[in-house]
Every structure is written in structure tokens, then in C-alpha cells.
N, C-alpha and C positions, 0 to 999 in steps of 0.2 A: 338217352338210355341210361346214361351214369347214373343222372341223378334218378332216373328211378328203382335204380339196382341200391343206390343208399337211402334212401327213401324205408326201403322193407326192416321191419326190424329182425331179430336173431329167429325167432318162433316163425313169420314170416317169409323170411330168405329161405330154412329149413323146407318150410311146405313149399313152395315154388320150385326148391330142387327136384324135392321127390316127387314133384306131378309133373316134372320136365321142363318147366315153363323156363328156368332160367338151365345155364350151367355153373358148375365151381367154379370154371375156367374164367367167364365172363364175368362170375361177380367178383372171384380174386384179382383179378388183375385192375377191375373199380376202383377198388380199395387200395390196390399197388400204387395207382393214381392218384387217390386219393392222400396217401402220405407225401407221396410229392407236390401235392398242392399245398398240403397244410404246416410243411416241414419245418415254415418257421415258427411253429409252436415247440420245436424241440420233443417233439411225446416219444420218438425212438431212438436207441442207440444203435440199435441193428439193424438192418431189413435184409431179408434171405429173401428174395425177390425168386430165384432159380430153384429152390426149397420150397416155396410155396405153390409156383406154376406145377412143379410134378405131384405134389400134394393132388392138388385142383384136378388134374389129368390124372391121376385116381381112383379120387371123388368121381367123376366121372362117369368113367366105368364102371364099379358097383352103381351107379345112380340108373345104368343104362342096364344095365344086369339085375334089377331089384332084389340087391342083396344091401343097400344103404341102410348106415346105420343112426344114433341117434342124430348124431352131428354132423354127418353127410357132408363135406362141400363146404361147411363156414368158413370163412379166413376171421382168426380172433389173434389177439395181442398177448404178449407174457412177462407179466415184470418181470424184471432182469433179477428178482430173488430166487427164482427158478430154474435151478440147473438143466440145461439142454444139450441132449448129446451131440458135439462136434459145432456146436454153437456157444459165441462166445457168451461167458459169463461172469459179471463184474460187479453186481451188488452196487453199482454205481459210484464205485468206489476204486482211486488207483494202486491198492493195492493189488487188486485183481485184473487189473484192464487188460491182460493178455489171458487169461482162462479159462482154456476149452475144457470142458466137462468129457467125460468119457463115458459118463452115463444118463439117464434121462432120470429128472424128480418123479415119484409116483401118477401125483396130479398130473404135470402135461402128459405123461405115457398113457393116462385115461382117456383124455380130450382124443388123444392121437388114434388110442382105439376102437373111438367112437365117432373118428371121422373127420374132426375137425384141422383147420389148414392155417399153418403156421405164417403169420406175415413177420414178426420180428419181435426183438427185445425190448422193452417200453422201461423209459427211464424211474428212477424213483429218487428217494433221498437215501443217500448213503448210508449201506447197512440197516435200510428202514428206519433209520432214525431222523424225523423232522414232520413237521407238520405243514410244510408249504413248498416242498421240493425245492428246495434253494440250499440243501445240502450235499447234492448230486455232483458231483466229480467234475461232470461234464456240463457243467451249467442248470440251470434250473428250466421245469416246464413253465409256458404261460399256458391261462385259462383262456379257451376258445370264446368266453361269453360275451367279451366286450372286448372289441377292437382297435378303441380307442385309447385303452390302458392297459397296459398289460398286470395283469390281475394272479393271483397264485392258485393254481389247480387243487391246492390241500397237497398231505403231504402221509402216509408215504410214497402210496400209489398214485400219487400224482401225474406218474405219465399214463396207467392206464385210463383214470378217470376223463383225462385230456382226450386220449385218442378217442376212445366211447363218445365223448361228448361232439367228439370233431368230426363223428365219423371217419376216422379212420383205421379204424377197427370196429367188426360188427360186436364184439363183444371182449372183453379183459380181463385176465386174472389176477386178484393181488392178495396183498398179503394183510391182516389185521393183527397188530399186539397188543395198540391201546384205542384202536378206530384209525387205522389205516387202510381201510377199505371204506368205510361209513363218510367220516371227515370230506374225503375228495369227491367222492360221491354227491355230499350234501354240494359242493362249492362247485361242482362243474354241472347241477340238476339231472344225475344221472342214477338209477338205483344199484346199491352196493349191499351187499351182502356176508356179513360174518356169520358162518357157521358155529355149531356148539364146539368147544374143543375136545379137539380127536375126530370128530366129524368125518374132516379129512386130511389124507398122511402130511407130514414131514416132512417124509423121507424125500432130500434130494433137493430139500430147501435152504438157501442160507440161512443159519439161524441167528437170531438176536436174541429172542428171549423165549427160552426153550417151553413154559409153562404158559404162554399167554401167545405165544408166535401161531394162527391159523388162517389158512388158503382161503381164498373165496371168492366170486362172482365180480363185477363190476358191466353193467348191463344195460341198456335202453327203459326196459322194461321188467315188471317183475315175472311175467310169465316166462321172460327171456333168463333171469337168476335161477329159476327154478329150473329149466333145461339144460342149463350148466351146470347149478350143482348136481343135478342127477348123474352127470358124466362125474365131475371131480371127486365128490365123494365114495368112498369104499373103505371098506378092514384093510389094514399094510399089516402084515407082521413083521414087517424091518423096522414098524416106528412103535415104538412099546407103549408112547401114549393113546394111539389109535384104539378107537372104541369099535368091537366087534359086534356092531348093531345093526341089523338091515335098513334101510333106508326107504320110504314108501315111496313111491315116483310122486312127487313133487306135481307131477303137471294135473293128477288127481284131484288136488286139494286148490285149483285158481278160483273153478266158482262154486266153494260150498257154502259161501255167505259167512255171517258173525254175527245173526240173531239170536239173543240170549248169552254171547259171550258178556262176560265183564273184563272194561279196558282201565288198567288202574291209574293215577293220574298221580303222580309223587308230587308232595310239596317242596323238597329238596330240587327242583330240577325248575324252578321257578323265580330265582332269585335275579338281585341286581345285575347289571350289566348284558340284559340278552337282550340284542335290537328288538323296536318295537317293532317291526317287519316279523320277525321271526314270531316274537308274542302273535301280534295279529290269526298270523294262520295256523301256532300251534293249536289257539281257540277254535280257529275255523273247523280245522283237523277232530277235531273234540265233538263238535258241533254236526260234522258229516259219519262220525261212526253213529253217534248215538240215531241221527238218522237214519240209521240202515240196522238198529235194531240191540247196536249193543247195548250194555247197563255201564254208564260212566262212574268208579268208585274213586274217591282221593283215599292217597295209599300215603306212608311215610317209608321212609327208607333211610335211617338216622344216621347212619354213617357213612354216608356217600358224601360229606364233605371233608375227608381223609382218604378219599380214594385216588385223589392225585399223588401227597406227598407219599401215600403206601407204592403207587405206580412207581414214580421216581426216583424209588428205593430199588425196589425188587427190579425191574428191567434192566436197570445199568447194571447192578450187581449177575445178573444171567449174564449180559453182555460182555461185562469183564472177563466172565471166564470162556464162553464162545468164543471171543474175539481174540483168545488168549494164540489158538495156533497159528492166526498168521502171522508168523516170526520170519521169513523170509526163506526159511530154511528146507522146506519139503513145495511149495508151490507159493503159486504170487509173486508179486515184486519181491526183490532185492537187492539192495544198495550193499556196493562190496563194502570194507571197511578192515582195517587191521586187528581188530578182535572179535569175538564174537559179540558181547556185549555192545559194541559199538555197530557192530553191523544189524543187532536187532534194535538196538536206537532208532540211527537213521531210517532203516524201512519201517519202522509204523509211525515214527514221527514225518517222513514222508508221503507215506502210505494213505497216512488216515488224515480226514480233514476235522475242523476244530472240533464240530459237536458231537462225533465218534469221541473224539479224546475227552471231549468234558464228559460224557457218558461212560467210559471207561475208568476215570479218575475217579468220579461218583461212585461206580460198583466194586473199584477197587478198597473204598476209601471203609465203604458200610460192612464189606467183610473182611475188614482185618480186625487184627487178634483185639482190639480194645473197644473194637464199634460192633461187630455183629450182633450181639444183645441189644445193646441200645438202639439199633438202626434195623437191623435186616429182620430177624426175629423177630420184633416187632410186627415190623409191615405185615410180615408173611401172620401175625394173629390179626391184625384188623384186616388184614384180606376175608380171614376164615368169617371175621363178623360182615362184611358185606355181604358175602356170600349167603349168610343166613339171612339176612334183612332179605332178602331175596327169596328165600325159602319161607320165611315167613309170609310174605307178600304174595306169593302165588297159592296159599292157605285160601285167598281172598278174589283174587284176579285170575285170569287167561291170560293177558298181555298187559306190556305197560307203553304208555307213551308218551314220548318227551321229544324236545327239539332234539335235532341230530348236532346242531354247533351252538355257541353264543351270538356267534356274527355272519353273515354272509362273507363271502370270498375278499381279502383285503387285498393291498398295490403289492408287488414285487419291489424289491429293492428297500422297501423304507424298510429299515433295519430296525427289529427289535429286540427286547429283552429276551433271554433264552424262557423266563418263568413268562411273560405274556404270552409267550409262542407256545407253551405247553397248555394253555388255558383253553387254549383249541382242544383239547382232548377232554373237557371238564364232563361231557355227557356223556363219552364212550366207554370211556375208562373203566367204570365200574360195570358194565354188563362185560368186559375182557378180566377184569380179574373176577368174576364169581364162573366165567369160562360158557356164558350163554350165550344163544345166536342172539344177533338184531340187525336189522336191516333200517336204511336208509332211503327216503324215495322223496322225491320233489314234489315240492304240492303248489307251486307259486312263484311271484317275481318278486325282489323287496323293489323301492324306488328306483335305485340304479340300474335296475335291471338286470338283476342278478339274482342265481336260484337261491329257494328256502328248500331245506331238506329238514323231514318229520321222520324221527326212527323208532319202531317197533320192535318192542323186547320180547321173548318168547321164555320158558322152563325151557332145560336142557334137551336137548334133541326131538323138540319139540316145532320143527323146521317147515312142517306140513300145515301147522295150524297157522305160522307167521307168515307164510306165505299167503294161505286166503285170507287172513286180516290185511297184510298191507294191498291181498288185490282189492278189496273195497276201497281202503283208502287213498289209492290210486284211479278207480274208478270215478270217486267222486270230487276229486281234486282235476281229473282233465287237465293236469299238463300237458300240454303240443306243443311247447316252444322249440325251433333251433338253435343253437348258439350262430351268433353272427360270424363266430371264425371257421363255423362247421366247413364242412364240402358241401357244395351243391349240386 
């Protein structure tokens, strides 16, 4: 009966509730199982095992009162960038590792009001920053795909993309600033999802980098992204960047097809060093839209190779000043010390682990009084020009599509350069600074046996169309694989 309670995907378990066939109870506590089977993958720091059983017991009851709402009965997962009320919250990071929240972030208060059932806090990389979860406090996730190597989930949501992949969790939320939702997504063969920003709130999220930081999906499936964001999404007037725009139900738009769409094909997003696995099936990828009717256009996009070092700029400089209030002094850790100065030393040089601080050093370094022109200023104009290449390009296009990584999922442990570890972000990066949704979805295996993720760029809130695009390209790619470390 487990496995076929994990078997159903998010869209699936949903309809089984509300036609009785299963209950919340029964499928939460699978999945309660389910983390205890899979637990040496590391994908949670919390589990609210008692939290989630009365959740389920509920669910329940409205399910039996047909007053169930979207999310009725799910148990889904929450990066731990997500303040939860009376649930600890750590950012994965020991500065925070004792911090209860006293209030709930917008996004889970939505999930919550529409039903959905909390299993636990899913690890990531500290302060979201890292591309392969090996900067987590608490040790790093492994990828469920191959169990004979322990392989890196991507990274920042790395523990959500783990669980989704492991099954255990029916679905997860996480966070994107530079393709932290897309990235693990692509490496655990699971569909992730970035909204436009402002999309949805904020508010209640730790923040990294205040102008590119947005919630999102992380799923089975995309009919499954689309049922979550229809829950996470809404207007906040507590987050001033939130866009007060209605959102069309998403589940509308799975089979409208992309006959006569045109899909733009950038030359820039085709260069050296991307496995030939990945080539292979971005062609394939190219190859199944036009099948189903789209018009294939090559696009240019000229300065998308400046969208790194403009990233690299701008994020750690947000960061440095975010990052600025844990001083030890109102919450979080703190190391006593005979001055004050000394004691805000010790707690963030404690506090924080290295590539918080080399990211912090970074942001610190681009706005001070002799570098903000030369450095920050900068970035924030060639942001403005990607932004229009973009603008320009949708003159032309409906969507654009590009690999979601350069490589498939690498080993854990083998230590790299911090700039090769950011080359992981090379495709993400510029759909997160011109602030557009794009989504990620698996189309394939390379040799190892490990997923290829193809991602789909969209105009700004524009979430409806990119969803029935990548449902085709999802359709005709037919990935069913499990991962080997999954639950069964």
C-alpha cells in the first residue's frame, strides 16, 4: 500500500483525496516513513512528525465534510528559508540553529490555507548561497539518483529537490536568486519552477538578495508546479516588491497546446563546455516542440555572457547588507566577549561558514566608497541591458529554450574552485536578473544515469503560457524514471 500511496503524484494524491479513495492520515504518515527510510540522504533538518499527523486529521475532516480545499491532505516539504511559526528556522546556517519564528512567511500561510500538510524543514546551502548543498551547516544533501556515488542534489534547494526526488515529500518549496530552484531541479530530474518576480510574497522569507530572491514550486510534475503555484502565489502588501496582479489558475493552461507558438533558440546559451548528453537532448527538446507545431526561431541575446560576473556583483553586495543584522545582538547566536566589537567578531565569524563570508567580503568590498561605481553601478546597467535583450527578444518569440545546466549532477566531496562552482548558474542567471519566470523539467538520462534538465523561459508573468509549453515538452520527452535512492 506505501508504495502505492508514493507512486501518485501531487495532482493525483489531490484527486484521490477528494474522491475518498485514500486519506491524509494514510498518505502522511507514508511519507513520515518514507523520510525515515531515505534519511541517509540528509534532505531534512526537522520533521514535525505530531504537526503533521493533526494536520492530516484535518484534512480529513473537511475531506469528509466536502468543504476540501485546493491542497486538501498533501504532506509537502519547506526549505528551511521559510519562516515557520513555532518551527525551527535556520537558514541552514549556525548562526540561527536555535530560531523559532513567531510568525508564519506569507507563502507557507497560503499552502497552509489551502490545505496542504507540513512534514518538515528541508536542508539547503547556507543563506542560499551555493550550488551543490555542501554549504549547509549541517552537512550537505546527497542526490537520490545513484546509489553508488553520492552525487550533489544542486544547490540551494538541494534538500528540497532531494526529497521530491526521493519521494519524500510529495512536493517542495524553495527559493531562486540565481536558479536555485531550476539548477537541483535539473540534477535530481525533478520539475522546478521560478516565478516572475513579485509573483510571490517575501514576506517571512530569509533574505539573500533582496531584488532577485523569489519562492517557488519544486514538483514531480508540471501539472503538479502549477497546483502549487496557484496556492503560493498572491498580492502581500507587507512585501512592497509584490506585484498586485491576479493570477489565472494555472491548471487552465496544462492542455492548451503551442501550435503556432514561436520557441527562440539563443546562440549564446550554446557554447563550449556543455556535456554532450545535455546537447544531445537539448536538440531532441527542439526537435519535439517543433513537432507539436511550434515555429523554431534562433534569437541572440548579446549580453548574457556578463550575466555572471553582473550576478556576482549585485547578490553579495544585497547580501552584505541583509546579512548585516545578525550581529548577535537582538536574535541568533551569540558568542559572549569582552567588547562589543569583539563579540560581533566572534558570532559571525562563528556564525557563518566560509562562502557566506566570501560572499559577504564580495558585497562588502563592491560598495564601499571607492568601488561602487566601478563595480556595483555597473552591474546594476548591464543587468538593465539583459533585461532588454530580453525585451527585445520577446518582439520575436513566445518562449525561449536552453539547457537548464552545463553538466549533469557531479561527486560530492571533490572540492572545487568557488568560480567553477558558480558556472553552474551560467543558464539561470540571466532569466533571475531580468526577474522572469523559467522553469525546469527532465527530458532524459545522460550515460551515468543521471537526469538532463531543459528549461523554459517565459515574458514576465507570463506563467500560464510556460506552463502549457513545458506541458508539451514534458509530454513528449516521457520521463518515468525513479531515482534508485527513491522510496519504494
Amino acid at each position: 500500500m506505501m508504495s502505492e500511496l508514493l507512486d501518485l503524484n501531487l495532482v493525483e494524491a489531490s484527486k484521490a483525496l477528494k474522491n475518498k479513495e485514500i486519506s491524509s492520515l494514510e498518505l502522511t504518515k507514508a511519507y513520515l516513513k518514507s523520510i525515515s527510510d531515505t534519511s541517509s540522504l540528509g534532505a531534512y533538518l526537522e520533521i514535525v512528525e505530531d504537526k503533521a499527523i493533526n494536520m492530516a486529521k484535518e484534512s480529513d475532516k473537511k475531506l469528509i465534510d466536502a468543504t476540501a480545499r485546493p491542497l486538501e491532505g498533501v504532506p509537502i516539504g519547506i526549505k528551511d528559508m521559510f519562516c515557520t511559526k513555532d518551527i525551527k528556522t535556520t537558514a541552514s546556517s549556525k548562526i540561527l540553529e536555535n530560531f523559532i519564528p513567531t510568525y508564519e512567511s506569507t507563502v507557507t500561510q497560503n499552502l497552509w490555507n489551502d490545505g496542504a500538510v507540513i512534514l518538515g524543514k528541508l536542508s539547503c546551502d547556507e543563506f542560499a548561497m551555493g550550488s551543490s548543498n555542501e554549504t549547509a551547516a549541517k552537512g550537505n544533501v546527497i542526490n537520490p539518483w545513484l546509489k553508488n556515488k553520492k552525487m550533489s542534489p544542486g544547490g540551494s534547494s538541494g534538500g528540497s529537490a532531494a526529497a521530491v526526488a526521493a519521494r519524500s515529500a510529495l512536493a517542495a518549496t524553495g527559493t531562486d536568486t540565481g536558479g536555485s530552484i531550476r539548477q537541483p531541479a535539473a540534477f535530481c530530474g525533478i520539475t522546478g519552477l521560478k516565478p516572475t518576480y513579485g509573483r510571490c510574497s517575501r514576506w517571512g522569507i530569509v533574505a539573500f538578495s533582496s531584488s532577485l530572491d523569489q519562492a517557488g514550486p519544486l514538483t514531480r510534475t508540471v501539472s503538479d508546479a502549477a497546483l502549487m503555484l496557484n496556492s503560493m502565489a498572491g498580492y502581500d502588501q507587507k512585501d512592497s516588491t509584490s506585484a498586485n496582479l491576479k493570477m489565472p489558475d494555472l491548471m487552465d493552461y496544462l492542455d492548451k497546446g503551442i501550435k503556432g507558438k514561436k520557441i527562440g533558440i539563443p546562440k549564446e546559451y550554446t557554447q563550449d563546455g556543455i556535456s554532450e548528453d545535455i546537447v544531445k537532448f537539448y536538440e531532441k527538446s527542439i526537435g519535439w516542440l517543433r513537432d507539436e507545431g511550434a515555429e523554431i526561431i534562433p534569437v541572440s541575446l548579446p549580453h548574457t555572457k556578463y550575466a555572471l560576473p553582473a550576478y556576482y556583483i549585485i547578490a553579495p553586495a544585497e547580501a552584505s547588507s541583509n546579512l548585516a543584522r545578525y550581529d548577535g545582538v537582538r536574535y541568533g547566536a551569540r558568542q559572549e566577549a569582552s567588547s562589543l566589537d569583539e563579540m560581533y567578531e566572534l558570532t559571525r565569524g562563528n556564525g557563518f561558514g566560509d562562502e557566506v563570508k566570501r560572499r559577504i567580503m564580495i558585497g562588502t568590498y563592491v560598495l564601499s566608497s571607492g568601488y561602487y561605481d566601478a563595480y556595483y553601478l555597473k552591474a546594476q546597467k548591464v543587468r538593465r541591458l539583459i533585461k532588454e535583450d530580453f525585451e527585445n527578444v520577446y518582439k520575436k518569440v513566445d518562449y525561449i529554450l536552453t539547457p537548464s545546466t552545463p553538466t549533469t549532477s557531479f561527486e560530492l566531496g571533490k572540492k572545487q574552485d568557488p568560480l567553477t562552482m558558480y558556472l553552474n548558474d551560467i543558464f539561470t542567471v540571466p532569466a533571475s536578473l531580468a526577474g522572469l519566470p523559467g522553469i525546469s523539467l527532465p527530458v532524459g538520462l545522460d550515460k551515468s544515469g543521471l537526469p538532463i534538465g531543459i528549461q523554459l523561459i517565459a515574458n514576465s508573468f507570463d506563467e500560464a503560457g510556460l506552463i502549457s509549453t513545458a506541458r508539451v515538452l514534458e509530454m513528449s520527452a516521457g520521463f518515468n524514471f525513479i531515482a534508485d535512492g527513491a522510496a519504494k
